[in-house]
C-alpha positions in Angstrom: 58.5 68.3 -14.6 55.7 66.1 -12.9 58.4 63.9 -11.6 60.4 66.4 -10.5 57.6 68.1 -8.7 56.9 64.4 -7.0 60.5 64.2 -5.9 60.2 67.9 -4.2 57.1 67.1 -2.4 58.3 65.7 0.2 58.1 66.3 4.2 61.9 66.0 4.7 64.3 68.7 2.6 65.4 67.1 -0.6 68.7 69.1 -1.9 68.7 68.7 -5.4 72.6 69.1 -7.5 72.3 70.8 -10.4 74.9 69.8 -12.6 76.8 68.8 -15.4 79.1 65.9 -16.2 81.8 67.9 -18.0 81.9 70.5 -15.1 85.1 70.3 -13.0 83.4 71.6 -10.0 80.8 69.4 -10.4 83.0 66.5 -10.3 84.1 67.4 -7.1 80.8 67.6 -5.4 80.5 63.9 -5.5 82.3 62.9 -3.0 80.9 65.9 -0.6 77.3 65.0 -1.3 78.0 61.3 -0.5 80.0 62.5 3.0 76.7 64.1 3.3 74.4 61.2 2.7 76.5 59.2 5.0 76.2 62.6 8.2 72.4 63.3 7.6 70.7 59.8 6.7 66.8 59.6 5.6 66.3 62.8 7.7 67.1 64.4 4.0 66.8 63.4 0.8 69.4 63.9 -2.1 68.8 64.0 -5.6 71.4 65.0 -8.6 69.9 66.3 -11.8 72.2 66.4 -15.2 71.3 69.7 -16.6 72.0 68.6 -20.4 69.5 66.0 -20.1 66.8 68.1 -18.2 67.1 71.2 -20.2 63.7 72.2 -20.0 63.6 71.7 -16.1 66.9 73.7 -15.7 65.3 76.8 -17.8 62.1 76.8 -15.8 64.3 77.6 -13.0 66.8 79.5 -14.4 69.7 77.3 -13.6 72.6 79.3 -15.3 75.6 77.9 -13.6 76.7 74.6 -12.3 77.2 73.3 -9.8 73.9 74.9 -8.4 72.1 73.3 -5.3 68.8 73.7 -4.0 66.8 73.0 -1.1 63.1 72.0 -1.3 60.4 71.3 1.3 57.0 70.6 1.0 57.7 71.1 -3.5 59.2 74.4 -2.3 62.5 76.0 -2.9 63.6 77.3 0.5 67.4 77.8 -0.4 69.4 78.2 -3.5 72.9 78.6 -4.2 75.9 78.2 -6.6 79.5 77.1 -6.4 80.8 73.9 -4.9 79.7 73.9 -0.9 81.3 72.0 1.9 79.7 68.9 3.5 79.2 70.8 6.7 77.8 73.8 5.1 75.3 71.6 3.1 74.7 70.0 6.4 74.2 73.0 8.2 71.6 74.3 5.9 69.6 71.4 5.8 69.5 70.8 9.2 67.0 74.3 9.2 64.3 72.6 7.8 64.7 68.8 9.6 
């Protein structure tokens, strides 16, 4: 959790992917979170967290599906949602806290 809460810390949004490697959906947000990488830069950071090998992380906050993706700035969680997301929505959200 120390790590984590080092990651999160940051000045620029970090949107953190929840998910699992036997989860279709999942699977799919690869490729979307790398189109995003390649639209937003360093103005954002992007992390990917496998929920089977961070259970205790993922019960502290109450991740119960996956894929479920979260915005942090400044080590707090300003968005949170679940599902699979488009590139631009992703984009779109994180652009509120640039």
């Amino acid at each position: 959790m120390n790590q984590f809460n080092e990651l999160i810390a940051s000045d620029k949004p970090v949107l953190v992917d929840f998910f699992a490697t036997w989860c279709g959906p999942c699977q799919m947000m690869h490729p979307i979170l790398e189109e995003l990488k390649t639209k937003i830069g360093d103005s954002a950071k992007i992390i990917k967290i496998d929920v089977d090998q961070n259970q205790d992380l993922a019960s502290q906050l109450t991740i119960q599906s996956v894929p479920t993706l979260m915005i942090f700035k400044g080590g707090k969680q300003v968005w949170r949602q679940s599902g699979v997301r488009t590139a631009a929505d992703l984009e779109n959200e994180l652009k509120k806290y640039f």
